[in-house]
C-alpha positions as CSV (number, residue, x, y, z in Angstrom):
1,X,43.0,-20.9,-17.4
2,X,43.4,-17.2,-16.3
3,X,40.4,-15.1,-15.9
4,X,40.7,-12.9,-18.6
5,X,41.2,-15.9,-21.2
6,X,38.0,-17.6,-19.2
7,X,36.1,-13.6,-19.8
8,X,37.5,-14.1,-23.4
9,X,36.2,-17.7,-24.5
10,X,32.8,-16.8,-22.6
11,X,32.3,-13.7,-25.0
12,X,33.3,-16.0,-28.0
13,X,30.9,-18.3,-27.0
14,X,28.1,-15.9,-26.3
15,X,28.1,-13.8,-29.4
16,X,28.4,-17.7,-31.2
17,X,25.1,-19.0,-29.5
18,X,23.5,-15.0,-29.9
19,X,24.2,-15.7,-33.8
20,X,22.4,-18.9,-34.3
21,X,19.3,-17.5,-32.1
22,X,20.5,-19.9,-28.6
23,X,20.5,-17.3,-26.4
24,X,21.0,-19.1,-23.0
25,X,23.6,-16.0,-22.1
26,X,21.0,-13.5,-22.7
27,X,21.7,-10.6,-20.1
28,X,25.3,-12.3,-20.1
29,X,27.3,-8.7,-21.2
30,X,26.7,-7.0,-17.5
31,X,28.9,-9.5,-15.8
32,X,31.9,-8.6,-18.5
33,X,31.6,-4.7,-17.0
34,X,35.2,-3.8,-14.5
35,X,34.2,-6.0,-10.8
36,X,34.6,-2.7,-9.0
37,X,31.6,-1.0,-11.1
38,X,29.7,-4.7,-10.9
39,X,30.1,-4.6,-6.8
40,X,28.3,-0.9,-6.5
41,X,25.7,-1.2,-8.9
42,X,21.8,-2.2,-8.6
43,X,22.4,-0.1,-5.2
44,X,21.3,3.0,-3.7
45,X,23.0,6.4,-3.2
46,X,25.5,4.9,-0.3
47,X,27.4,2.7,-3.1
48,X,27.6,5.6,-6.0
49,X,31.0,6.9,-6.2
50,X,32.2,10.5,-6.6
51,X,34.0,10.4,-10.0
52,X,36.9,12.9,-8.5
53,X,37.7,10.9,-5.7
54,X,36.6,7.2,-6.4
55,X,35.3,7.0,-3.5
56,X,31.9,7.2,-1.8
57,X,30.1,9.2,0.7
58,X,31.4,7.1,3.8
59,X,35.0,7.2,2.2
60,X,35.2,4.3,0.9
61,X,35.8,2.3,-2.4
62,X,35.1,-0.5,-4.3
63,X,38.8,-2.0,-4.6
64,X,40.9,-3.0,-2.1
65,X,42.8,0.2,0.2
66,X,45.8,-1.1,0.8
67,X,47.6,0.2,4.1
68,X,44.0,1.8,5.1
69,X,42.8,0.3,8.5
70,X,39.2,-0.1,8.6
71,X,37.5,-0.5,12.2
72,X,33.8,0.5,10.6
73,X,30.7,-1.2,9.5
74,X,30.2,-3.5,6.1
75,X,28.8,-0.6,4.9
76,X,31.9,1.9,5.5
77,X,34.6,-0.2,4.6
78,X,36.4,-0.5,1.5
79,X,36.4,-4.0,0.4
80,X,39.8,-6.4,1.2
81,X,41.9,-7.9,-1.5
82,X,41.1,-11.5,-0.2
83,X,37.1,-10.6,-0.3
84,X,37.9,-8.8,-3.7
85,X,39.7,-12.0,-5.0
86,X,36.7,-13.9,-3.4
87,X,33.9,-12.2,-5.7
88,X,36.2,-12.0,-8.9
89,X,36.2,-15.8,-9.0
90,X,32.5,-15.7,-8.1
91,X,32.2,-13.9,-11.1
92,X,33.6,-16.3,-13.3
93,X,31.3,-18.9,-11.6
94,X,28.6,-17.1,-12.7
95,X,29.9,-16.9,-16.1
96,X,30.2,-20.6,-17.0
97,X,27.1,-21.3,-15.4
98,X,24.9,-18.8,-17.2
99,X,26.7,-19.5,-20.8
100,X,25.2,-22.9,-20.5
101,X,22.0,-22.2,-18.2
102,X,21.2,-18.8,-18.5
103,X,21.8,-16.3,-16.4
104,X,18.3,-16.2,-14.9
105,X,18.5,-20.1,-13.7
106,X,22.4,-19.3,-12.6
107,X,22.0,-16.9,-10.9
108,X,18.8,-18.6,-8.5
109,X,20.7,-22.3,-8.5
110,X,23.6,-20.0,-7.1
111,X,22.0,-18.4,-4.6
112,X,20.3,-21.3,-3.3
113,X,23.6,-22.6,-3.0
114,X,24.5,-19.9,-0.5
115,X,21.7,-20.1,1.7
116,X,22.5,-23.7,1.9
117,X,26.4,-22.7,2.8
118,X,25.5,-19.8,5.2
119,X,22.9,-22.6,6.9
120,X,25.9,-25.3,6.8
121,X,27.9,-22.5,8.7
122,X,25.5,-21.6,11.3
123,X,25.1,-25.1,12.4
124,X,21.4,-25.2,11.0
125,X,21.5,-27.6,7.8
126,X,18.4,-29.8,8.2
127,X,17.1,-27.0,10.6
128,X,13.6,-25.9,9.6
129,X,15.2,-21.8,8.9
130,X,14.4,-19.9,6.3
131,X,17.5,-17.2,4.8
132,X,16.7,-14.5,3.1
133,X,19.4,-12.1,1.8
134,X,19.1,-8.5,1.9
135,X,20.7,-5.7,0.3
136,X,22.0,-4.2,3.9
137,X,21.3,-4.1,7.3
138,X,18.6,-1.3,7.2
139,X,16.9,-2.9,4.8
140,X,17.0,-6.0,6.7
141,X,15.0,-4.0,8.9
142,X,12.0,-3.3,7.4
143,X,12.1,-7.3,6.0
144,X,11.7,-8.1,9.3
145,X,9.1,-5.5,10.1
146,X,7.2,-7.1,6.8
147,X,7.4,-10.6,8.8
148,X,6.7,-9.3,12.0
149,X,3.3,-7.9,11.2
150,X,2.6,-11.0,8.8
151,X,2.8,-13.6,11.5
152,X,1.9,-11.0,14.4
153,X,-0.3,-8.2,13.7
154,X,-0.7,-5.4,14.8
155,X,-0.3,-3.2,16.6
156,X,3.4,-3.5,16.5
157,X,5.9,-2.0,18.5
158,X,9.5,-2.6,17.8
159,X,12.3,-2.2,20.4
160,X,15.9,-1.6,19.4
161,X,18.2,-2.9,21.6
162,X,21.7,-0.1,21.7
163,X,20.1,2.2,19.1
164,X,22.7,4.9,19.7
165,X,25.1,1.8,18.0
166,X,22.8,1.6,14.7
167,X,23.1,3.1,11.4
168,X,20.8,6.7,10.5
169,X,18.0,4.7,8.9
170,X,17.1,2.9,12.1
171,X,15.0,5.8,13.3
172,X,13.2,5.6,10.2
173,X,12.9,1.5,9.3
174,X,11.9,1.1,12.9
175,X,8.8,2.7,11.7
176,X,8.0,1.3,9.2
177,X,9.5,4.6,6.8
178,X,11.9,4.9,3.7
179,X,15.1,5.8,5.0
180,X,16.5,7.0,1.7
181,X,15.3,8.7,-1.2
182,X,15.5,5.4,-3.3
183,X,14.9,2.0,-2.6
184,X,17.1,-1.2,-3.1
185,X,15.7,-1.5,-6.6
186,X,16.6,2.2,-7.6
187,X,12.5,3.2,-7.1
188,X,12.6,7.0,-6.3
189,X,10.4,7.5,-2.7
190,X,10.8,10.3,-0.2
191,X,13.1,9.9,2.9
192,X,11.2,9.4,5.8
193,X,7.3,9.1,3.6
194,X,5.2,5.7,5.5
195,X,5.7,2.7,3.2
196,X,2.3,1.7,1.7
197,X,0.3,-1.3,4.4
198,X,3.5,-1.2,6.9
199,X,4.0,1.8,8.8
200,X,0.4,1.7,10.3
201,X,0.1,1.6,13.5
202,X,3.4,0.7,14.8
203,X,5.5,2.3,17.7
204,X,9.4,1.9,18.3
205,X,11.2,2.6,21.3
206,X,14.6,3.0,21.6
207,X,17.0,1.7,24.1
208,X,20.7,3.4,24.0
209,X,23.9,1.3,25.0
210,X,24.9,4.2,27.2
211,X,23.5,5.9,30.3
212,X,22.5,9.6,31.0
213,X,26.1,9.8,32.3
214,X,27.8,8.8,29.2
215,X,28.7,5.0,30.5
216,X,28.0,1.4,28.9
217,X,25.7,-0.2,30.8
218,X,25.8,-3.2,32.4
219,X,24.3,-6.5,30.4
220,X,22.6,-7.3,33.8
221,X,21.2,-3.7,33.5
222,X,20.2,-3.8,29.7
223,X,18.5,-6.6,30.5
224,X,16.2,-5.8,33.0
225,X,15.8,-2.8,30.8
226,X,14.8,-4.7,27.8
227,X,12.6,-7.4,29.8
228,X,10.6,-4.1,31.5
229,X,10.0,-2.6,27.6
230,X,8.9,-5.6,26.8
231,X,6.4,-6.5,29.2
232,X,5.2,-2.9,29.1
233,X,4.5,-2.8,25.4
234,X,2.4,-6.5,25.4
235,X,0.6,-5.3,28.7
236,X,-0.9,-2.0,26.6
237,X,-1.8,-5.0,23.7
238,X,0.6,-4.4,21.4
239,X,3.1,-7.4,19.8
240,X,7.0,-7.2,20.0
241,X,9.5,-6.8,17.7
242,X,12.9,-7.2,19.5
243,X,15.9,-6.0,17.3
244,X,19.4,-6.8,19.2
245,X,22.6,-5.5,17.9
246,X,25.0,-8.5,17.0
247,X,28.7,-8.6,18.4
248,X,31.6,-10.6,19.3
């Protein structure tokens, strides 16, 4: 069955259970909405999309650029026709399972699914790991701030391994700050403003890739670099949060 007579029969048979008071597709009508407004929405200003250009403020767009090379981050590229093709089907998932569930209990079985999958991937099924998705990588950040402090303590100093390398908000999740005028769930705050119980008393160094001349260092050098920080930062009592930037 194609996808738009699969869209079709689930709208028949969601205004049918609405009309006899069986409402397990209540909240259902989002998922109908175009997938390119779907994948930049519940977001914060980096999704929205200039109406002129369709495009957002790193460029980009929710549809896939065909003969556009992208060399960027998640966050600065415009999605791929076989990741677009990927979340289209995902979508339709999501419909049959919320017309009989509910979307609530679809969309939590669904995402338990995942962690399961991304675990399965990583090697780590049966592993005693916990996955926790995030909205993006700087907000990933201060998740892990919020763990940090809740196993460790405080004082807290976090060390950023090749910050030059990170995105803007770095400087400000680091510390425990808003890096954006609104949060993941659209909550208006003020960029750079201490969040509430996490920004207290923590301290973040930062460690650049490069050198004073301009030149990647060594991993031997980064090392002994990072070791030093480290030791430095428990020896004036404080506990260690150790971000490392991931690469092939």
């Amino acid at each position: 069955m194609s996808n738009a007579r699969l869209r079709l029969q689930a709208a028949g048979d969601l205004c049918s259970r609405e009309m006899t008071q069986e409402r397990p597709g209540s909240g259902l009508r989002e998922l109908f909405a175009p997938l390119d407004r779907l994948l930049v929405s519940g977001g914060d200003a980096r999704l929205a999309i200039n109406s002129a250009s369709g495009r957002n403020g790193y460029g980009c767009q929710p549809v896939p650029a065909q003969h556009t090379l992208s060399f960027s981050s998640s966050t600065a590229t415009s999605i791929s026709q076989r990741a677009y093709e990927r979340a289209d089907g995902a979508r339709d998932s999501l419909m049959r399972s919320a017309i009989d569930h509910g979307l609530s209990n679809a969309f939590d079985t669904r995402v338990e699914e995942m962690r399961g999958e991304l675990k399965a991937h990583l090697g780590l099924r049966g592993a005693d790991v916990e996955v926790v998705f995030s909205a993006s990588g700087t907000d990933s950040q201060l998740q892990s701030l919020y763990l940090a402090r809740s196993l460790l303590g405080s004082p807290l100093t976090t060390i950023v391994v090749a910050s030059d390398q990170t995105g803007s908000g770095t400087v400000y999740t680091a510390h425990g700050r808003h890096f954006s005028d609104r949060t993941a769930n659209g909550s208006p705050v003020r960029k750079g403003e201490p969040i509430g119980g996490l920004a207290e008393a923590v301290n973040s160094i930062g460690l650049p890739l490069t050198n004073a001349d301009g030149d990647v260092r060594s991993q031997a050098d980064t090392d002994l670099l990072v070791v030093g920080m480290v030791e430095r930062a428990i020896a004036g009592g404080a506990k260690v949060l150790l971000q490392v930037m991931d690469s092939p």
